[in-house]
C-alpha positions in Angstrom: -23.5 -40.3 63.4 -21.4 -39.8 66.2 -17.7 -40.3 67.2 -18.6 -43.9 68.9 -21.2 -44.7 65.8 -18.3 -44.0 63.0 -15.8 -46.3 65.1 -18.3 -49.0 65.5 -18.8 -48.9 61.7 -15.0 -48.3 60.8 -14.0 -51.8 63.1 -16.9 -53.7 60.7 -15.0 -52.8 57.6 -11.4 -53.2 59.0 -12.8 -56.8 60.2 -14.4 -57.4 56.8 -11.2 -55.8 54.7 -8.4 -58.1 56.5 -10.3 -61.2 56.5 -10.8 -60.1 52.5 -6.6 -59.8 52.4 -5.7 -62.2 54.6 -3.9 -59.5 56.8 -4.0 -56.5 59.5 -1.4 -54.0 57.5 -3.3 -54.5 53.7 -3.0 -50.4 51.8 -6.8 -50.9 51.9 -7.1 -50.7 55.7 -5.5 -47.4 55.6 -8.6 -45.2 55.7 -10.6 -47.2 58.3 -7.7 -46.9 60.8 -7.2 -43.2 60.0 -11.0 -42.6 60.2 -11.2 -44.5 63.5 -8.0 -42.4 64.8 -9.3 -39.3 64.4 -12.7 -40.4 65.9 -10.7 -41.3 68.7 -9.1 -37.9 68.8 -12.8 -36.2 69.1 -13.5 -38.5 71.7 -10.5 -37.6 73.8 -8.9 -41.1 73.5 -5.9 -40.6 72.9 -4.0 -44.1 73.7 -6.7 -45.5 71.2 -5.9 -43.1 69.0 -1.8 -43.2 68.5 -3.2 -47.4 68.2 -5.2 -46.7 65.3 -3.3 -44.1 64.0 -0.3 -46.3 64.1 -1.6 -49.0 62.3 -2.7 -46.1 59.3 0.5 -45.6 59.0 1.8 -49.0 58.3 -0.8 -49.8 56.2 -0.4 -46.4 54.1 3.3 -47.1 54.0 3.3 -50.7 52.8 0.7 -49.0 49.9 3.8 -46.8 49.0 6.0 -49.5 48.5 4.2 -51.4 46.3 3.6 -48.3 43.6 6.1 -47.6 40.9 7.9 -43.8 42.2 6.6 -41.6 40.2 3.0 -42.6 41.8 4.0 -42.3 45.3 4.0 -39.0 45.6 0.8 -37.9 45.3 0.0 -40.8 48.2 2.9 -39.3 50.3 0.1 -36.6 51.7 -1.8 -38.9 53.3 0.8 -40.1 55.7 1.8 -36.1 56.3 -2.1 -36.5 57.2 -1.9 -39.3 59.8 1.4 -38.1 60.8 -0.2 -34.7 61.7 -2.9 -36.5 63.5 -0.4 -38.6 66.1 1.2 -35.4 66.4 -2.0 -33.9 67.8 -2.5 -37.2 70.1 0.6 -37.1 71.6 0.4 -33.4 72.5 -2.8 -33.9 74.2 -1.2 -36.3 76.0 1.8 -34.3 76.7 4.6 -36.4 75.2 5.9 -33.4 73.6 8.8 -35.0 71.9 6.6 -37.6 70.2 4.3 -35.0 68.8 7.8 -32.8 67.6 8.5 -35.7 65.7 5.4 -36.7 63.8 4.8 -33.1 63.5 8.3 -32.7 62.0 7.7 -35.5 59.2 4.2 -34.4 58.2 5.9 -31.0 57.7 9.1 -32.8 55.8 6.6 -35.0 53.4 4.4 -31.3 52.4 7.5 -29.1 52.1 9.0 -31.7 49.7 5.8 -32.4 48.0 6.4 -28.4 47.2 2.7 -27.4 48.2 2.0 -24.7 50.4 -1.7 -24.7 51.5 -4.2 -24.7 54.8 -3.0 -28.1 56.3 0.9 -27.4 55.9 0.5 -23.9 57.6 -1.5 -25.9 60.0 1.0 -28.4 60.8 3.6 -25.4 60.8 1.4 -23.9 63.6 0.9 -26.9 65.7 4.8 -27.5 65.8 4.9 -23.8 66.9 2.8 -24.4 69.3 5.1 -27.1 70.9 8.0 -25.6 70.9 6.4 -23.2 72.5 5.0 -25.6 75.7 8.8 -27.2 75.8 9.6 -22.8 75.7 11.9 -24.0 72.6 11.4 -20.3 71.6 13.6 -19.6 68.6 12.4 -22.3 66.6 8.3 -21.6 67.7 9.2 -18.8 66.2 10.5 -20.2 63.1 7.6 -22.3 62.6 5.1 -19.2 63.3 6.8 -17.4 60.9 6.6 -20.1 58.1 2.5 -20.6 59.3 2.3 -16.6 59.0 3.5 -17.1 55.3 2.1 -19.6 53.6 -1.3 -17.7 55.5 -1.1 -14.9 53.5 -0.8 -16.2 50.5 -4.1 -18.2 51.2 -7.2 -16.1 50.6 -10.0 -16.4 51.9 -8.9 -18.4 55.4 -11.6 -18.6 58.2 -11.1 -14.9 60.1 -10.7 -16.8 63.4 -7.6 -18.5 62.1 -5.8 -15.9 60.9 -6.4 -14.0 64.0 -4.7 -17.1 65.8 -1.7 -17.3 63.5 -0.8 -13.4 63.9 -1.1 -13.5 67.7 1.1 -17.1 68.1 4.0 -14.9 65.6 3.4 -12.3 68.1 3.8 -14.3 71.1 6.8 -15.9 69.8 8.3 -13.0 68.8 7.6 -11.7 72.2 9.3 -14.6 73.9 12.6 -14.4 72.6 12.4 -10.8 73.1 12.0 -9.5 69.8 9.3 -6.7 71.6 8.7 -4.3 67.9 7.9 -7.5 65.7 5.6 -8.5 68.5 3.9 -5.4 68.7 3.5 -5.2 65.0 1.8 -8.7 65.1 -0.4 -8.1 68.0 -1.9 -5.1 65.9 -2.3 -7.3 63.0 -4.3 -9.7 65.4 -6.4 -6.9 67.3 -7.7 -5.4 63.4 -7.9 -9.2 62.3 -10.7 -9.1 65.7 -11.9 -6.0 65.8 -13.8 -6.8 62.4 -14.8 -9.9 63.3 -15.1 -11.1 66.6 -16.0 -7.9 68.2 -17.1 -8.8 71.8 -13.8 -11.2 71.9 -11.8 -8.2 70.8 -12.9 -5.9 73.1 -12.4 -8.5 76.4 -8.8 -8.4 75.4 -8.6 -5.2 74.6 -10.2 -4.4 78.8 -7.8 -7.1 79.8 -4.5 -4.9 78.5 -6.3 -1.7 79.8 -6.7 -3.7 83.4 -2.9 -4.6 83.1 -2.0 -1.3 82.3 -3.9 0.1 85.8 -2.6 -2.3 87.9 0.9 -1.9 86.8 0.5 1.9 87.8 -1.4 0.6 91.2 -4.7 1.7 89.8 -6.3 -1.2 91.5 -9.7 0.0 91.7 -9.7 0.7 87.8 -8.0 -2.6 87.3 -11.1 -4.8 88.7 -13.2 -2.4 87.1 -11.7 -3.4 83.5 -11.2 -7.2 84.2 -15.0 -7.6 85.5 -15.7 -5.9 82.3 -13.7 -8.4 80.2 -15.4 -11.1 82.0 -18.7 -10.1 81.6 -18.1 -10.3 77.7 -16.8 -13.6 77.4 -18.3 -16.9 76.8 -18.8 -19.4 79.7 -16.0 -21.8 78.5 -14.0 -19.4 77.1 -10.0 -19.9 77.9 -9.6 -16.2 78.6 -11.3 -16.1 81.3 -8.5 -18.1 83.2 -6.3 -15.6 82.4 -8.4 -12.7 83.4 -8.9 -14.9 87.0 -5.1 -14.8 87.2 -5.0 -11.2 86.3 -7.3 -10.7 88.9 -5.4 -12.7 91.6 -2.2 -10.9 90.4 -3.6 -7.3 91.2 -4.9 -8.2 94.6 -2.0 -10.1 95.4 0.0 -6.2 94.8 -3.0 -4.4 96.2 -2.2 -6.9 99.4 -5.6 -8.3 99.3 -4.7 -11.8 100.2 -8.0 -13.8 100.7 -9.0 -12.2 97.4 -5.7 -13.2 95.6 -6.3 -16.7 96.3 -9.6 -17.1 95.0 -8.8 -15.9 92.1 -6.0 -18.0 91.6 -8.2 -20.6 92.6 -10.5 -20.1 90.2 -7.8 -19.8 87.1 -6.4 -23.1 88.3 -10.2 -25.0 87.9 -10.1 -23.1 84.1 -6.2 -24.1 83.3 -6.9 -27.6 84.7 -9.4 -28.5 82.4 -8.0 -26.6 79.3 -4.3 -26.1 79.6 -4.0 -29.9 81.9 0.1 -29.7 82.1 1.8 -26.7 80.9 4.0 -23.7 81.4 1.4 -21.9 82.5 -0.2 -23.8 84.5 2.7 -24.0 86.8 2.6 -20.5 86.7 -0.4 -19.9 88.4 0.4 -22.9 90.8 3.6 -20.6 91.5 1.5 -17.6 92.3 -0.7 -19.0 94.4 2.4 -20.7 96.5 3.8 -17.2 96.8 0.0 -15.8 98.3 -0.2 -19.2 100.9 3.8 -18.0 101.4 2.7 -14.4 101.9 -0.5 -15.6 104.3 2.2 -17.8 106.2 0.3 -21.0 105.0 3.5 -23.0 104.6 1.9 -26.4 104.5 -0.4 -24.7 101.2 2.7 -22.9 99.7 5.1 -26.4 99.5 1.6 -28.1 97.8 1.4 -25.5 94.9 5.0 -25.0 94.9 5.4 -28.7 94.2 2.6 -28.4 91.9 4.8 -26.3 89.6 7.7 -28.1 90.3 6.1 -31.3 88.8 5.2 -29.7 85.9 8.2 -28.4 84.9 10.4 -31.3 85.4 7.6 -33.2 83.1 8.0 -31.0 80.7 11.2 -29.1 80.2 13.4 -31.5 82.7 15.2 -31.2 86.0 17.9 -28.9 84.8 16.0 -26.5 82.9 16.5 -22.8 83.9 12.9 -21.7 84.3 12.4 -24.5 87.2 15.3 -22.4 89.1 12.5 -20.0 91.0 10.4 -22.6 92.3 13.4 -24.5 93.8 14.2 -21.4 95.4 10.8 -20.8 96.6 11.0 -24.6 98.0 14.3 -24.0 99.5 13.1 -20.8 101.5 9.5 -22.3 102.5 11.1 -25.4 104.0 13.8 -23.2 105.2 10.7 -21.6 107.3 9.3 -25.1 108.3 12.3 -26.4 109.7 13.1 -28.9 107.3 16.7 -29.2 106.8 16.9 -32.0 104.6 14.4 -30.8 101.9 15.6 -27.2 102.3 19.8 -28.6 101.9 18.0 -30.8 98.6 16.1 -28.0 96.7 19.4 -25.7 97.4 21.2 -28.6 95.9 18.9 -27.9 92.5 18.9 -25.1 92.5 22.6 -24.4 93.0 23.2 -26.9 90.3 21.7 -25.0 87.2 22.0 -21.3 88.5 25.4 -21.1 86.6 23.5 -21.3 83.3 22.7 -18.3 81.4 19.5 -18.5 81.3 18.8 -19.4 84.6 20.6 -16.0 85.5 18.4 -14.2 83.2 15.1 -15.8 84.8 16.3 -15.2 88.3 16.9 -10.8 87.6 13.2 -11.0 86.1 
C-alpha cells in the first residue's frame, strides 16, 4: 500500500505491541517506529518523522542493553540505520548540524562494525553532501573520498549511483581548489554517463559547451547549446535550473536585461521546489539582485539581496565569509536609496568579517 496505508497499519501494531509490554520504549517497538519513520520521510513529513524515528532509537537501544556483548553487535546496524534516517530528516529540514551528527554516528557504528558496503558508502555520501551545503569543503571531501572507495570495491552498484559519487568527489575536489583531481573525476563521471544515461550525458555535456561560448562572448552559440540541453531533459529534471541560470548569466553579460531576469526567474521557481534553502539558491537570488541593480530596480535588488542574505545567515552564520558580497551589495543599493542607517549597518557586517581570510579570497573572485 501506500505511505499513509503502512503508517496506519504500523500505529495498529505499536498500539497492540505496548499494551502487550506494558510500555512505549519495549525492543519490540523498534521496527514499527522505524517503518513509520521512513514512511514519514516518503511523505515529506519530516517533524513526524525525527518523532518516530526517535522513539526507534530508544527502543533499539534499550534492546542493546539487555543482550549479553558479544550479541550486540550484530544489532548495532540497525541504529546506524535509523540514525542514517534522522540524518536524512533533518537535512530536508535544514538543521544541518543535527543531520552532521546522526550522520556522524551511523558512520561511527558501520566503520567499527568493520563492514564496508552500499549503505556505509551511502551514509559517507550523505555527510559529504552536508558539508558541502554548510561549504565545510575539506571534510565533504573527506567523506567523498571514503564513498568513492568503498564504491569501487562494490560491483555491480546501480550505474546512476556511481555516476553521482564520482561527480560529488569531483565537486569537492573542485571546491577546495584541487582543479586536476576534479577534472580526473568529472571524466570518470561523464564515461560512467555516456554509457548509460546517454540523453542526460549529452545535456551536460551542451551545458559546458554553452559555458565555454559565453565565456568567449559567443552569446549566440551559447543559447544555441543551452536550448539544446534543455530540450533533452526531463520535465522535473534539476538541471534544468541550472541551465535557466546559465541562461540568465549569459544575457546578463550579453546586457540583455529583461531576458536575464526571466531566466533567473525561472531557476529560482526550479531551486525553490528542489534545492528550498541552500548555497545555491542564494546564489541565484544574488544574481538576480545584481540584474534589478543593473535595471535600477532598487526596491527588487534589496528583496533578492535579502533573499540571499537570509539564507546564508541560516545556514553558514552571520560571520561567515561567503555572506561578505551580499552585504556589500546591500550596503551600495541602500547607499543608492538614501538609506543611511541600513547602508551604515550592512557596512558594519560587512567591515566586521572582511579581515578574515577567506572573506578576502571571496571578495578578489
Amino acid at each position: 500500500g501506500n505511505d499513509a496505508e503502512k503508517i496506519f497499519y504500523f500505529k495498529e501494531c505499536a498500539a497492540i505491541l505496548a499494551k502487550k509490554e506494558g510500555e512505549e520504549e519495549s525492543p519490540s517497538l523498534m521496527a514499527p517506529y522505524l517503518y513509520m519513520g521512513v514512511s514519514y520521510i516518503n511523505m515529506k513529513d519530516y517533524p513526524n518523522a525525527v518523532e518516530y524515528l526517535q522513539k526507534a532509537e530508544k527502543a533499539q537501544k534499550r534492546s542493546l542493553t539487555c543482550r549479553k556483548p558479544e550479541a550486540q553487535e550484530p544489532r548495532k546496524r540497525n541504529l546506524a540505520t535509523i540514525y542514517s534516517y534522522l540524518g536524512k530528516a533533518y537535512n530536508a529540514q535544514r538543521n544541518y548540524d543535527a543531520a552532521l551528527a546522526n550522520y556522524q554516528k551511523a558512520e561511527e557504528i558501520d566503520s567499527q562494525a568493520g563492514v564496508q558496503d552500499l549503505d556505509l558508502a551511502i551514509i559517507c555520501n550523505n555527510l559529504g553532501m552536508v558539508h558541502s551545503s554548510v561549504m565545510n569543503y575539506e571534510k565533504a571531501k573527506e567523506s567523498c573520498k571514503k564513498t568513492h572507495e568503498i564504491a569501487c570495491k562494490l560491483s555491480p552498484l546501480p550505474v546512476a549511483l556511481v555516476a553521482q559519487i564520482q561527480r560529488n568527489l569531483g565537486t569537492a575536489y573542485n571546491n577546495i581548489g584541487d582543479r586536476s583531481n576534479a577534472i580526473l573525476c568529472y571524466k570518470e563521471a561523464e564515461g560512467t554517463e555516456a554509457k548509460s544515461m546517454p540523453d542526460i550525458f549529452s545535456a551536460k555535456m551542451h551545458n559546458l559547451a554553452g559555458l565555454a561560448h559565453a565565456n568567449e562572448g559567443r552569446f549566440a552559440d551559447a543559447y544555441q547549446s543551452y536550448a539544446q540541453a534543455l530540450s533533452m531533459l526531463p520535465e522535473d529534471n534539476e538541471l534544468k535550473g541550472i541551465i535557466y541560470e546559465n541562461f540568465g548569466s549569459a544575457y546578463a553579460k550579453d546586457e540583455d536585461l529583461a531576458s536575464a531576469e526571466a531566466y533567473y526567474l525561472r531557476a529560482v521557481s526550479i531551486k525553490e521546489k528542489t534545492a528550498e534553502i541552500h548555497p545555491s539558491l542564494a546564489t541565484t537570488y544574488n544574481n538576480l539582485g545584481l540584474v534589478y541593480l543593473q535595471a535600477k530596480e532598487y526596491i527588487n535588488a534589496t528583496t533578492y539581496f535579502e533573499k540571499a542574505e537570509q539564507i546564508y545567515e541560516t545556514i553558514l552564520g552571520p560571520k561567515n565569509g561567503f555572506i561578505a558580497v551580499t552585504y556589500r551589495n546591500l550596503e551600495y543599493v541602500y547607499r543608492i536609496l538614501g538609506d543611511k542607517s541600513k547602508e551604515a549597518a550592512y557596512n558594519r557586517k560587512a567591515d566586521g568579517i572582511m579581515n578574515s581570510s577567506k572573506a578576502d579570497e571571496i571578495m578578489k573572485k
